[in-house]
C-alpha positions in Angstrom: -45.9 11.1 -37.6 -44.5 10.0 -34.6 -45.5 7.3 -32.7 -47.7 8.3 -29.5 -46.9 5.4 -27.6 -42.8 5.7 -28.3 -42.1 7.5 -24.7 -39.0 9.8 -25.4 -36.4 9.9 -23.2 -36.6 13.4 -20.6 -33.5 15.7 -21.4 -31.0 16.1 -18.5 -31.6 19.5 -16.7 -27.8 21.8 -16.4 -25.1 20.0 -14.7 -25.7 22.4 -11.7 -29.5 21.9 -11.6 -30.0 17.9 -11.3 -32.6 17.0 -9.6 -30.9 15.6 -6.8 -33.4 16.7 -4.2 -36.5 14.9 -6.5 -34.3 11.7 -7.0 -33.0 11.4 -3.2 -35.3 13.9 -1.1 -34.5 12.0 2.1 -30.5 12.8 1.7 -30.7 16.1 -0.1 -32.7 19.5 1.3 -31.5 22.5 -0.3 -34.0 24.4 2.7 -32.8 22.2 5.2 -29.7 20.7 4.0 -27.8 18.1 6.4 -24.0 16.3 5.9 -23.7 14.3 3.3 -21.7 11.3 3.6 -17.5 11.3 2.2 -17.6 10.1 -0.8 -21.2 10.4 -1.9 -20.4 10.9 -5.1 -18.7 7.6 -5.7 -22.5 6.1 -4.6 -24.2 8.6 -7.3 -21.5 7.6 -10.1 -22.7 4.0 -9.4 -26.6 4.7 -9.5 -26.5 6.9 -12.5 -23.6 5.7 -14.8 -25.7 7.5 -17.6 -25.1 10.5 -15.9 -21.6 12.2 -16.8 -19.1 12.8 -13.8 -18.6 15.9 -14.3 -21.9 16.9 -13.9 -22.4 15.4 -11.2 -19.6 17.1 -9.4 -20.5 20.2 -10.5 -24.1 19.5 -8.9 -22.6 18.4 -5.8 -20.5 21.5 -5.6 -23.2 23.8 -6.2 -25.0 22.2 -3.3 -21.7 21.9 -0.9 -20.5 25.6 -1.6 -23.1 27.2 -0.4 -23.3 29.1 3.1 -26.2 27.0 4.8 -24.6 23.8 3.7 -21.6 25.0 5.1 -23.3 25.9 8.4 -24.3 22.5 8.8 -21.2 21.3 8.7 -20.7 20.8 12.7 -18.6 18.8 14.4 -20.1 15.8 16.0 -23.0 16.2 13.6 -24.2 12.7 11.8 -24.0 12.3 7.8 -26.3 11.0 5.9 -25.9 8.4 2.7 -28.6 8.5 -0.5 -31.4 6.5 1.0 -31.4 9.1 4.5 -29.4 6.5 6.7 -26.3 8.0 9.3 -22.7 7.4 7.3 -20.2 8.8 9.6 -19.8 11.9 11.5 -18.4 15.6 11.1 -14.6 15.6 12.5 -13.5 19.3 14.4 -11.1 19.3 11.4 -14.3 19.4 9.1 -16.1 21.4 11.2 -13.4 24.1 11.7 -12.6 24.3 7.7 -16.5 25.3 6.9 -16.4 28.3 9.5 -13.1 29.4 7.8 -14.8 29.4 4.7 -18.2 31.0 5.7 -16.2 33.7 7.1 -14.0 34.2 4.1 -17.1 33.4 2.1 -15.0 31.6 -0.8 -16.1 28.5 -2.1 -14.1 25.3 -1.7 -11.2 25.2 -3.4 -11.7 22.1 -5.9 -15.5 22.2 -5.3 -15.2 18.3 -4.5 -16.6 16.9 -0.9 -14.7 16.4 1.8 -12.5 13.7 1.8 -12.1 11.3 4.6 -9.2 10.8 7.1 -6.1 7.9 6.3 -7.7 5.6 9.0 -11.1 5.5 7.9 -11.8 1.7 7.9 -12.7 0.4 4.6 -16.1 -1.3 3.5 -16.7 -5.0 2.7 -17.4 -4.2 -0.7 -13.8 -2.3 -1.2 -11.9 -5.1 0.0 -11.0 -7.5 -2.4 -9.0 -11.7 -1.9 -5.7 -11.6 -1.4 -2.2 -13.4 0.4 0.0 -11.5 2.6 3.6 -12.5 2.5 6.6 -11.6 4.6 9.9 -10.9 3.0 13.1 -10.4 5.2 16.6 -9.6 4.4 19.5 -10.6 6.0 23.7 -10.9 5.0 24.8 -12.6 8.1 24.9 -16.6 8.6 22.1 -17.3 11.6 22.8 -19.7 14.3 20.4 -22.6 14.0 18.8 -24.6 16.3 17.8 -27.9 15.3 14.1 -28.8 15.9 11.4 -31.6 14.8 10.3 -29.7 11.1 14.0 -28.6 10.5 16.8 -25.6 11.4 15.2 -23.2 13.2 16.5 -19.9 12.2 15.7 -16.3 13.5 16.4 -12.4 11.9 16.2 -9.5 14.6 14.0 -6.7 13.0 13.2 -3.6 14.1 9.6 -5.0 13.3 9.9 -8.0 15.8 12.4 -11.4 15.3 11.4 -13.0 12.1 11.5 -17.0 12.0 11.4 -19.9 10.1 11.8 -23.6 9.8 14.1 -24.5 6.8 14.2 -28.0 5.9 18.1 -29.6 6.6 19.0 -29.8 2.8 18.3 -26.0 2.1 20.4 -25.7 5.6 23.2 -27.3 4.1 23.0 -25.6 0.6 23.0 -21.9 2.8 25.6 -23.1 4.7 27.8 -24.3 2.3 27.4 -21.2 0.0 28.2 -19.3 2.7 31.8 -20.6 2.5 32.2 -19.3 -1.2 31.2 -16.1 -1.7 32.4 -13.3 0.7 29.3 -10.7 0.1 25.7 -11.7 -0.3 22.2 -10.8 0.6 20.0 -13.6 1.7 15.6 -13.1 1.1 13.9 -15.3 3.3 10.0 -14.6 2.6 6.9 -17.3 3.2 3.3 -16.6 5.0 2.7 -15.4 8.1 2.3 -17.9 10.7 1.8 -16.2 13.8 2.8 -12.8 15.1 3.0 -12.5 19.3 5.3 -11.9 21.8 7.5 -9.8 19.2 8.0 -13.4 17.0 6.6 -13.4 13.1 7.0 -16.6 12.6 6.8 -17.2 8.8 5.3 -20.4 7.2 6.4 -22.6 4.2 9.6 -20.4 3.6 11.4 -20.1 0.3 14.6 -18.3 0.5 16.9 -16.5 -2.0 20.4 -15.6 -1.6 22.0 -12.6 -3.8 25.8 -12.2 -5.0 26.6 -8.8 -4.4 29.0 -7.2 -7.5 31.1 -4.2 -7.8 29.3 -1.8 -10.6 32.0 -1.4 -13.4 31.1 1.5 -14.4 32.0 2.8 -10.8 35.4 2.2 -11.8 35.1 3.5 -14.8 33.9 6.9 -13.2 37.2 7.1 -11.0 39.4 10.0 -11.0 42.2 9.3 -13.2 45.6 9.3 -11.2 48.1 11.7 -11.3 50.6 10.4 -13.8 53.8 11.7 -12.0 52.6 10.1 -8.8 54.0 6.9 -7.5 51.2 4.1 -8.5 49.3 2.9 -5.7 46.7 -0.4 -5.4 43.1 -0.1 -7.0 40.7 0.4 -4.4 37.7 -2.2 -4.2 34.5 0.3 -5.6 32.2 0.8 -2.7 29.1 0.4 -4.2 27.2 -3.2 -5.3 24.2 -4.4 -7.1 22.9 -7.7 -5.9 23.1 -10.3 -8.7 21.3 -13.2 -8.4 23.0 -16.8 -7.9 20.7 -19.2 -6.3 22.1 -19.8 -3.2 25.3 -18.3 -2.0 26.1 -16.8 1.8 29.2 -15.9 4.1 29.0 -14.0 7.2 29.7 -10.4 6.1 32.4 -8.7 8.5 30.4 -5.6 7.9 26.5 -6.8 9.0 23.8 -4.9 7.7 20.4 -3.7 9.4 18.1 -6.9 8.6 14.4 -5.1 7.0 11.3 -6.6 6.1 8.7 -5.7 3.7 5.3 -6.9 3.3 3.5 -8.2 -0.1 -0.1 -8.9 -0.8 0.0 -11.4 -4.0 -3.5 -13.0 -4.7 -1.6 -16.2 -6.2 2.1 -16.2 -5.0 4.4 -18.5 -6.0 7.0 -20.3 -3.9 10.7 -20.0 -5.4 12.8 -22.7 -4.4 16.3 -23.2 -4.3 18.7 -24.6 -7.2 18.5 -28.4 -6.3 15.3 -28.1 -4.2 13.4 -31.2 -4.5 9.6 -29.9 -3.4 10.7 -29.4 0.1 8.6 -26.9 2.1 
């Protein structure tokens, strides 16, 4: 016999029939329905992991598709989260696509809820600890200028003039190297400082210099000469890849456009140059 006091557990109704309304009845009114907040269904998955995804899209979509939710769906209206409380508003972009579809009367497309613009800030809860760091590139020797922490040395961006203190002996090693190779590109990167007045200055720099090589298989690729014409020089391959070699510079007679990237690294690590003795 079974046991009377073993308390079975309730089957789940149809994916499209969940009881949404009985487990949140101050969000969801299928009389009376109001919007629901973007990305309500991340907020179900969370409450009711025993609860497959699928059906709980599917019992969102049967809700959503239908013409009265749809004529809820008016701009400047609020939306409402699980527990009844505002979560946003209906844009005139949202607004305007639910008319089309009540007059076409066609469901929506992926049956998924709206999703929300690219500049919808993002919750506390979705952000997570992190380090932003700054990486410039430049093939050009800067001018220094000789301050209290070091050389003081700057990189016009079309971001704003990026700039940093480099300690004396990495100054020397830069400007030394730049003396024996004849094409390079230099990676200056470190943590932002302060950005104002168009200046990002960067903390605790670490710089990088690249030797830029000719691809041999560029060569390699040429057009083979015309064996009855007169021989004529090998021309220097246009194209480079950037090889690593600690640090090497030379003012380039072509200069290229200086770029900067940005990096978020929850434990970056500083890379110093050959020789380098701890210097920040």
């Amino acid at each position: 016999m079974t046991d009377p006091n073993l308390s079975l557990p309730t089957p789940l109704a149809p994916p499209e029939r969940l009881p949404l309304e009985e487990w949140y009845p101050a969000c969801f009114d299928w009389e009376n329905p109001r919007p629901l907040k973007i990305g309500i269904h991340l907020d179900l998955r969370a409450r009711h992991p025993d609860v497959p995804h699928l059906a709980l899209r599917k019992a969102l979509a049967v809700y959503c598709n239908r013409a009265r939710y749809r004529k809820s769906l008016k701009a400047g209206l609020l939306r409402w989260d699980l527990q009844g409380q505002p979560a946003g508003l209906v844009t005139l972009e949202q607004g305007a696509i639910a008319r089309q579809q009540l007059k076409a009367g066609k469901p929506a497309a992926t049956g998924k809820p709206d999703l929300p613009p690219d500049t919808t800030p993002l919750p506390e809860e979705n952000l997570v600890p992190g380090r932003l760091e700054l990486t410039v590139k430049f093939s050009e020797l800067p001018r220094p200028l000789q301050v209290q922490g070091g050389m003081k040395i700057g990189i016009r961006t079309g971001e704003g003039t990026v700039t940093a203190i480099l300690p004396a002996k990495v100054w020397r090693k830069l400007e030394q190297a730049a003396k024996d190779y004849p094409q390079w590109v230099a990676a200056l990167s470190g943590s932002l400082d302060r950005f104002a007045d168009g200046e990002i200055a960067l903390k605790h720099p670490a710089l990088q210099v690249f030797e830029k090589k000719a691809r041999p298989e560029v060569a390699a690729e040429a057009k083979a000469p015309d064996p009855n014409a007169p021989a004529a020089p090998t021309a220097k391959p246009p194209s480079a890849v950037e090889t690593p070699k600690g640090v090497a510079a030379h003012p380039s007679s072509t200069p290229i456009r200086a770029t900067i990237s940005l990096k978020g690294r929850a434990a970056p690590k500083k890379v110093r140059l050959p020789g380098e003795q701890g210097t920040q």
